[in-house]
Structure formats: structure tokens, C-alpha cells
C-alpha positions in Angstrom: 39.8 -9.5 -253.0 43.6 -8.1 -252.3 46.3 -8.6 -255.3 49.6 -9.7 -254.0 50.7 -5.7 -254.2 47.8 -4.5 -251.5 49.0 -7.7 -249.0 52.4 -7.1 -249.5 51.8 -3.7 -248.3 50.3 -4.5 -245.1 52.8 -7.1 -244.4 56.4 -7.1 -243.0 59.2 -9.2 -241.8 60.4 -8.8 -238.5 63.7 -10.3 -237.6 64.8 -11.1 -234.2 69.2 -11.6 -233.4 70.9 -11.9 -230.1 72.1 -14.7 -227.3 69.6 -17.0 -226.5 67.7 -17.2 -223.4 64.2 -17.8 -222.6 61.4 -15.4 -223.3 62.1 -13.9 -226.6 59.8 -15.4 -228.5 57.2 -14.9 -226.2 57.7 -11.0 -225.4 57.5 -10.6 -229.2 54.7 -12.8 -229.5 53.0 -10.9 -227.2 53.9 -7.3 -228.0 52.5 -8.3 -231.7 49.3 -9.3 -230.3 48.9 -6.1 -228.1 48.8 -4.4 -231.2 46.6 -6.8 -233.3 49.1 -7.8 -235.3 49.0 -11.1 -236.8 51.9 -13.8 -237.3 51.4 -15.2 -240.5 54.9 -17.6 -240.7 57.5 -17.5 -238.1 60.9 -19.6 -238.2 63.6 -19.9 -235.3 66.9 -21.3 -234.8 69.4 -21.2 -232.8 73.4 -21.8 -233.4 75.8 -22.2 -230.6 73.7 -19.8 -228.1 73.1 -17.2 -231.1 69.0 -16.9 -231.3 67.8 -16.1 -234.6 63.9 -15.7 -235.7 62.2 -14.4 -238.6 58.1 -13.2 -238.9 56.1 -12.8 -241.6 53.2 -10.3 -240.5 50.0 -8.9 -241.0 49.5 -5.4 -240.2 46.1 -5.1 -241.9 44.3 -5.3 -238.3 47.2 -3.0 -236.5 45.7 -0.8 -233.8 49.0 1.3 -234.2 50.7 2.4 -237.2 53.7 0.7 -238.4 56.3 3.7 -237.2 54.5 3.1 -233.8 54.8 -0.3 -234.0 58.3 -0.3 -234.8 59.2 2.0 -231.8 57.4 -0.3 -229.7 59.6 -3.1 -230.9 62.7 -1.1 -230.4 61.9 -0.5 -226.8 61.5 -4.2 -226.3 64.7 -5.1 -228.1 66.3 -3.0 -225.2 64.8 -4.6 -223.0 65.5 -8.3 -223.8 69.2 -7.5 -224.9 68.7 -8.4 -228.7 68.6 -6.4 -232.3 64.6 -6.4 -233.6 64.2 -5.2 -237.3 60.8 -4.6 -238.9 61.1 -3.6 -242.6 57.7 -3.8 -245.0 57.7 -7.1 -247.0 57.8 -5.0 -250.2 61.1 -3.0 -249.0 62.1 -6.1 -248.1 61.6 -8.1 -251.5 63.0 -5.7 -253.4 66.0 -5.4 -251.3 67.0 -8.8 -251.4 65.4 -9.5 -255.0 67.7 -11.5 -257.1 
């Protein structure tokens, strides 16, 4: 069985930011599951036309590694017009650790 330390590993957060219009969560969606990447939590919201979503992730079964994955991302943030971040969950936790 994986500790918390192994999962958190093969785990990250993406966040999605930009105006809203239809689609986004889709293409994301979509370019995740290309890859065999599996959305373990996911929360949207948007606030006065400003679209906001955060993912929780699970790499583990990735077909690409996470540098690839991250380009890949970066193309499709281009593409639909909105900032896409993909940190690791642990670089993540300990960034925002309190």
C-alpha cells in the first residue's frame, strides 16, 4: 500500500484562470484523459465572467511524464485564451503550508 508521501508524489494540482466561455472544462478534461491522467477532485467557479477551476490529479497511470504533460497543457492554455498551472501536490503543500 502507498503512504501519503508516495501519493502525494504522483499527484498534482492543476489550476485553470481566464474569461469564461464554454469548453474549458471540457478541453482539459479531455487533454487529461489523453494522457491517462486521472481527476481525483475538481472545483469550479466563476465570478463576474472570470472562470476559475482547480484539480486534484493522479499521475500514477500517466502515459507521459509530468514535464510532457505540463507542455501539453501549456499549448492548450494558448489555445483557449486562459493561464493553466500544474505544480506537484507536494510543491504545492509546502508552498502554501501554514
Amino acid at each position: 500500500m502507498a503512504t501519503a508521501n508516495e501519493e502525494s508524489k504522483s499527484r498534482a494540482i492543476i489550476t485553470v484562470l481566464g474569461s469564461d466561455r464554454s469548453g474549458i472544462v471540457a478541453e482539459v478534461a479531455g487533454t487529461l484523459a489523453e494522457h491517462d491522467a486521472n481527476i481525483l477532485d475538481i472545483s469550479q467557479t466563476i465570478l463576474q465572467g472570470i472562470f476559475t477551476m482547480t484539480m486534484l490529479v493522479d499521475l500514477s497511470g500517466s502515459d507521459v511524464e509530468f514535464a510532457q504533460l505540463q507542455d501539453k497543457l501549456q499549448e492548450l492554455s494558448g489555445r483557449l485564451g486562459v493561464q493553466i498551472t500544474m505544480q506537484r501536490e507536494e510543491v504545492f503543500n509546502f508552498m502554501y503550508r501554514l
